[in-house]
N, C-alpha and C positions, 0 to 999 in steps of 0.2 A: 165539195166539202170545205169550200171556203170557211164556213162557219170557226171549225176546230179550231186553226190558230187564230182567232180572235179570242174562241170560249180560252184559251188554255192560255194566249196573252196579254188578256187585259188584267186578270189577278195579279201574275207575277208583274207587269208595270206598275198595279197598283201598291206591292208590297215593296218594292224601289222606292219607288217615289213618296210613301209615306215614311219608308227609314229615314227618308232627310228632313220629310216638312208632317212628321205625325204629331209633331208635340204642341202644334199651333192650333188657333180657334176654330178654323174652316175645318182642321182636320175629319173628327168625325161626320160634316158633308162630304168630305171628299172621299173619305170611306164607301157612305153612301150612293158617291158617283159610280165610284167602280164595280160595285155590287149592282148597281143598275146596269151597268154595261154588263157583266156577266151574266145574268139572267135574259137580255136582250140579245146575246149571241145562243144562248141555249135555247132560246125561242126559234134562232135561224134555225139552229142546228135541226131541232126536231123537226121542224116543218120539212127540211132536206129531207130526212128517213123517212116521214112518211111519204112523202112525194116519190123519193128513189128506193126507197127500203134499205136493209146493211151495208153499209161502205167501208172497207177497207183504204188507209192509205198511210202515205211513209211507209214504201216497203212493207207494208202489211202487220207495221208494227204498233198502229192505231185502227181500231174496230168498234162503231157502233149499232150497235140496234136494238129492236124492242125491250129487252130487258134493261140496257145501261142509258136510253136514252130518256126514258121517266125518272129513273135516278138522275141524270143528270138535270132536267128541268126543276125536281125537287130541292136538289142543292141549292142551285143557284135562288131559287123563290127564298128558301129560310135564312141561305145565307143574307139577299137583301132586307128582309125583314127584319131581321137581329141585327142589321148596321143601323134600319131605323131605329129600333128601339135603344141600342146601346149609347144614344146622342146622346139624351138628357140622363140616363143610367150613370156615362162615363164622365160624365159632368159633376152631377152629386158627388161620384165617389173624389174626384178632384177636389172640390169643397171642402168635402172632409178631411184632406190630408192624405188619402189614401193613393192619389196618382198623382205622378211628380211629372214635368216634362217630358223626360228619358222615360217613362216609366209608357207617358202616351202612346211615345212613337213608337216602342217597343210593341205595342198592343193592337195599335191599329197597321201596323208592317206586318206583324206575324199573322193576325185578321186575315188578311189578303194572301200569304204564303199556304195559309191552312186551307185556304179554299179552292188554291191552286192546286193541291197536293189533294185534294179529295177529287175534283175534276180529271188530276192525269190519271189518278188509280181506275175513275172507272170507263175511263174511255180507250187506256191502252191496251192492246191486244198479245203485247209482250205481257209475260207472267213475273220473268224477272224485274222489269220497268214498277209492275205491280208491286211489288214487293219492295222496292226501294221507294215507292209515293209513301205506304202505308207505314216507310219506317221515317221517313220528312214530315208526315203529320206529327207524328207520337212526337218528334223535336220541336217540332215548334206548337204542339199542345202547352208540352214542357213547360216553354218557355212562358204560354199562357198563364199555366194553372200559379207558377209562382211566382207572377208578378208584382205582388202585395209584397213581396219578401218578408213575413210574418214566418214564425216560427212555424208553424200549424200549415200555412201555404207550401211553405219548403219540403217539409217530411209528405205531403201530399207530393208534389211532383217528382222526391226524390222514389217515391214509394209507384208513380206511374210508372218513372222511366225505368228502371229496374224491372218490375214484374211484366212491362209490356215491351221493352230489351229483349229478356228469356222468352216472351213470348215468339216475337218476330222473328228469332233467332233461329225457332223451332218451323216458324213457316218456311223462312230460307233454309232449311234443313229439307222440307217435303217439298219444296219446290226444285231442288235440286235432286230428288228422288224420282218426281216427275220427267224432267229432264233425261236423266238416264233411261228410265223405259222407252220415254220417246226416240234419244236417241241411236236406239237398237232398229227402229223400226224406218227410221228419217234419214239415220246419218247424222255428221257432224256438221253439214252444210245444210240441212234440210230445216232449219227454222222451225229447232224441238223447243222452244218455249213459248210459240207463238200457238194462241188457244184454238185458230180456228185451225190449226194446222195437225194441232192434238184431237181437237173433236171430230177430224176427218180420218182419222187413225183411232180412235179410241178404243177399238174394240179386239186392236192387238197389238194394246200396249200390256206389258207380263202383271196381272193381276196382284202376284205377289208384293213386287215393289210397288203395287200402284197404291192396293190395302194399306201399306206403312206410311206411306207418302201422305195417305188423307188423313192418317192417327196424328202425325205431327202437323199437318196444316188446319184441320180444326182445331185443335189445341194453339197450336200459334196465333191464327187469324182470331179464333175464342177468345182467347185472351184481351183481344181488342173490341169483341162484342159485347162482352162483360159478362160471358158463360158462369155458373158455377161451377167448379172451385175456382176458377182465375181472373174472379172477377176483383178482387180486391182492393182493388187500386179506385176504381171507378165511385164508387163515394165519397173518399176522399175528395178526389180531383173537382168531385162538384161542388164539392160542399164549402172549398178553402179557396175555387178560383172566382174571378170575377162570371157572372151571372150570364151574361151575352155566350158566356164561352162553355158552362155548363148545356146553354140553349142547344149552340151547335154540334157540340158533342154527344149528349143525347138523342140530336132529331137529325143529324149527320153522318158522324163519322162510325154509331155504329153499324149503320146501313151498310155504308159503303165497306167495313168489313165485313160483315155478311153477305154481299156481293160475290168478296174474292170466296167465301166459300160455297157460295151457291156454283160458280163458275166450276172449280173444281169439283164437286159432286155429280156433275155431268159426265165429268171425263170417269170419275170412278164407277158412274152407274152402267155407261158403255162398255167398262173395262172388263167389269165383274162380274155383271150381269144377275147381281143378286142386289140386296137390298142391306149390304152392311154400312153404307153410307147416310142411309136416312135411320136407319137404326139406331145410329152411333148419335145422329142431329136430334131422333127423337129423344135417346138418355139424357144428353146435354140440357136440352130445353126443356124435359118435364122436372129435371131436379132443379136448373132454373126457378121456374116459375114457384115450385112450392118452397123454395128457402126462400127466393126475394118477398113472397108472401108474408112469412113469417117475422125476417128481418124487419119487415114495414113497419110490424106492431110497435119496436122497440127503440123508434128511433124519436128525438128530441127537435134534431134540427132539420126546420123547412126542407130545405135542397137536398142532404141526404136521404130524407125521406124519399121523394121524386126519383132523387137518382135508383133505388133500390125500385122504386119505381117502374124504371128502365129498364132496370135487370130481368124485371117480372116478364114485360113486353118481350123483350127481345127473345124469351126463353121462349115465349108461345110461339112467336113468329120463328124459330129455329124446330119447335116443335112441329108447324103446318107443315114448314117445307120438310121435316123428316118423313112426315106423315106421304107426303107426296099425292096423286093424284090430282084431276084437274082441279077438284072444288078447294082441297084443302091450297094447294099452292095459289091459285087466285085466291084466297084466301088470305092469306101470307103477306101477295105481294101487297090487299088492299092493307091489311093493318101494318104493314111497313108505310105506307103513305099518309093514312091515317096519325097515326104512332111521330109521324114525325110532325107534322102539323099541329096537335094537339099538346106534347108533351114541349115543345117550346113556348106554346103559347103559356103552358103553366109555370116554366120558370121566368117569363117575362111578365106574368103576374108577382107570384111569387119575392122574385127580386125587386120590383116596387113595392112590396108589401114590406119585404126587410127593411128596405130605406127608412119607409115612414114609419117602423117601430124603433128604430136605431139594432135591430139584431135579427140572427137567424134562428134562434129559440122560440119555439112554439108557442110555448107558456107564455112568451113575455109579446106576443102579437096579438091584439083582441081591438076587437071594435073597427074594424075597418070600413065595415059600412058608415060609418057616422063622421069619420075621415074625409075618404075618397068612394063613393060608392062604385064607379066605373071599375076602381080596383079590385074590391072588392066580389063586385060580382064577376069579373074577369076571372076570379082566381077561385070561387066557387062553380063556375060554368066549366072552366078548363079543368077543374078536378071531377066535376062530374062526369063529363065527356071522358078523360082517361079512363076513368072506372070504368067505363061499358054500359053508361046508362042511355036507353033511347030516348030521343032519335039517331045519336049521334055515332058516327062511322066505326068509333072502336065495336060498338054495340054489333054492327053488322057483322063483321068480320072476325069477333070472338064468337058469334053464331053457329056462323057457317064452319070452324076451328073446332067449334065443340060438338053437331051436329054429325061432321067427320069421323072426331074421333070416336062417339059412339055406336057409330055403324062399324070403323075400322080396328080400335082399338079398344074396346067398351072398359078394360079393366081403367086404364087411364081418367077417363072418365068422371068420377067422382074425384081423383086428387086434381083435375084440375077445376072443378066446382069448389072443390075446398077452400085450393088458394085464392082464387078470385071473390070468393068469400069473404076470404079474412082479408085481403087488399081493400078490399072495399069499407069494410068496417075500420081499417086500423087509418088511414086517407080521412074519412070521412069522419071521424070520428073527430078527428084534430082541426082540418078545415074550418067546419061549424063555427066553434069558438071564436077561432080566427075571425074570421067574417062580423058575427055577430053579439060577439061577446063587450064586458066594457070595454071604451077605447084607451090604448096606450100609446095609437099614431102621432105621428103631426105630420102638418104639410110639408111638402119639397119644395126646394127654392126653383125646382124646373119642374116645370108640366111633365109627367109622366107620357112616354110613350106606347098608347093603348089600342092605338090603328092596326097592328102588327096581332093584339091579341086576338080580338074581334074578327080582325079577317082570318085567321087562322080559324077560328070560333068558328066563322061563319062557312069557309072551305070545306073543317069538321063536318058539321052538322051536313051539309048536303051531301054529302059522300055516303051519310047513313040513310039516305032520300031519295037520291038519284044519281048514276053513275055517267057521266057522260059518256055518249057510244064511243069517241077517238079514244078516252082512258080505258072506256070498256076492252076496247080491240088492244090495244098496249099489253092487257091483263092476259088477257086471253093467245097473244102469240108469247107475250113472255112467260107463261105457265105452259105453253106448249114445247118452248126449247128446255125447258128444265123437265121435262118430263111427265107435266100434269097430263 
């Protein structure tokens, strides 16, 4: 397991070493650098699991396998594509006045810190270690989303930290409810928050606490999924931070909190032996998806739009995995992978599209094909593909989600035809214009970075074509430890 501390020390070197030299020209390559080397240890890493299969180490306090070892490859891919694209991004916005020195290093240090802190959440095997990553993201999102120091930037990240504070607060509350059932059953020397040590006890740990434990860890970890009601923050934060950081946030870090509560819904499904945990996943995600639906209709700005977006997605994917069984969770985990590859590619459209109009108002974005057409169709492809239009992968995996649900759940059924409905019309309704309407663009003084959308594009679409048999088998034992 050589790999790990590479995967987990080349970020945090790289977030050192940009705090001193972030604010210089090389920077955003040297960004770049690191983000390659991150993704080049996650390549080790996986190739170890498959080769050895789950390894435990550090005292058992680092665990990987099939389910956290695609998420970790995943990271690391979007995270290096979002350093490409943020080059000439973070550059324009420099131009403009908008990024000062301190403001760089600030951006591409915390860049590196945030991807570190998404890596240790999902590879450690500690619950409490977990819990203290996914509270070092949320600070150094923070620290992301109101970098502009704009008024509008500020109440955005002052409006994250706070509702995703109470959130977290609430998972350290059920994570330490956890705790105690374990340690009735472990002892106090018995390594009660380490998960594989709970999942080998799970089934007498006292149901009671355990039932409470997941009310407040979905609700905490939800909070950083962007559930409704606690998703509130999450528009904001896209819509007021720089673009790169909307990227990862969307196509990252709500993953990797959905993670921590897939993790736990194992131990409560052992525990209980019923079904109030995917119960509880299905309420969250079908009220989800039909508010984020409707929100869509009513919104102005690009990125908030997307971002509610997000909300829709993450609801379905909270919804497969309530739903449970094999088909719905392979289900799940593909449009988690999907979902993340596609929905960055659209704010890395998206955010050269604002450039080139000077704004993030809808209204005032038209003509971009007669602009930049690369952009253009980048950002008309990547809104199609969200949508669930075939060929491309959301398409498959809202299939087989919906298919499910009307064999398992039929009343359901129809509200979520509804919202994907009205997502689809209220998206595409706006896009169009955009795209094709007269132009109010101009060019950028830097070439746009379009490689990042394209291959995302392109990774999309074959996902909804062909699965490769190694992701197949990933899919397929990681829906088997969750219970598919």
């Amino acid at each position: 397991m050589g790999a790990l501390p590479v995967l987990l020390g080349v970020p945090l070197v790289g977030a050192l070493v940009l705090a001193l030299w972030g604010q210089r020209d090389s920077a955003p390559e040297v960004n770049v650098a690191f983000s390659g080397g991150t993704l080049a240890a996650a390549v080790w890493l996986t190739a170890d699991i498959v080769a050895q299969g789950p390894t435990a180490v550090w005292a058992d306090n680092f665990y990987v396998d099939a389910l956290n070892v695609f998420l970790v490859a995943l990271t690391a891919f979007v995270g290096l594509t979002t350093a490409l694209f943020s080059r000439p991004y973070m550059r324009v916005e420099r131009d403009h006045g908008k990024m000062t020195p301190a403001r760089l290093r600030l951006y591409h240090s915390m860049y590196q810190l945030f991807n570190f802190t998404m890596l240790l959440a999902l590879t450690t095997n500690n619950l409490g270690i977990l819990w203290v990553a996914m509270e070092a993201a949320t600070l150094a999102t923070v620290l992301l989303v109101s970098i502009y120091r704009t008024a509008a930037s500020l109440e955005a990240a002052w409006k994250y930290f706070i509702l995703c504070g109470v959130g977290i607060a609430q998972a350290l509350f059920g994570t330490i409810l956890l705790y105690l059932a374990a340690e009735r059953v472990l002892g106090a020397e018995g390594g009660a928050l380490l998960w594989t040590n709970l999942h080998g006890i799970r089934a007498q740990l006292d149901p009671d606490i355990v039932s409470l434990a997941f009310v407040f860890l979905i609700l905490g970890y939800g909070t950083k999924v962007g559930l409704v009601p606690v998703h509130n923050w999450l528009p904001d934060a896209h819509a007021e931070g720089p673009t790169p950081i909307s990227a990862v946030l969307s196509g990252l870090l709500l993953n990797v909190a959905l993670y921590a509560v897939l993790r736990c819904k194992v131990l409560v499904d052992g525990a209980l032996g019923t079904h109030l945990a995917g119960n509880l996943m299905i309420g969250f995600g079908l009220l989800s998806v039909v508010a984020a639906a409707f929100f869509l209709s009513r919104q102005k700005d690009i990125k908030r739009m997307f971002a509610y977006s997000s909300i829709e997605h993450m609801g379905l994917i909270t919804f497969a995995f309530g739903l449970g069984g094999p088909i719905a969770t392979y289900a799940g985990l593909l449009h988690m992978t999907v979902h993340s590859l596609i929905k960055s590619a659209v704010f890395f459209a998206a955010g050269h599209a604002a450039q080139k109009a000077g704004t993030q108002i809808m209204e005032n974005i038209r003509g971009l094909i007669k602009v930049s057409p690369t952009v253009a169709w980048g950002l008309l492809l990547s809104s199609l593909a969200i949508l669930g239009m075939p060929p491309f992968g959301v398409f498959a995996s809202e299939f087989l989600i919906l298919t499910t649900a009307m064999r398992d759940l039929p009343w359901a059924t129809p509200l979520l035809l509804l919202a994907l409905g009205v997502a689809f019309a209220s998206v595409f309704g706006r896009v169009q214009p955009m795209v094709f309407g007269e132009t109010t663009a101009r060019r950028l003084p830097h070439s746009p970075a379009l490689l990042p959308v394209f291959a995302h594009l392109g990774l999309g679409l074959m996902l909804g074509l062909y699965i490769p048999p190694y992701l197949d088998g990933w899919y397929r034992l990681a829906a088997k430890m969750l219970g598919g």
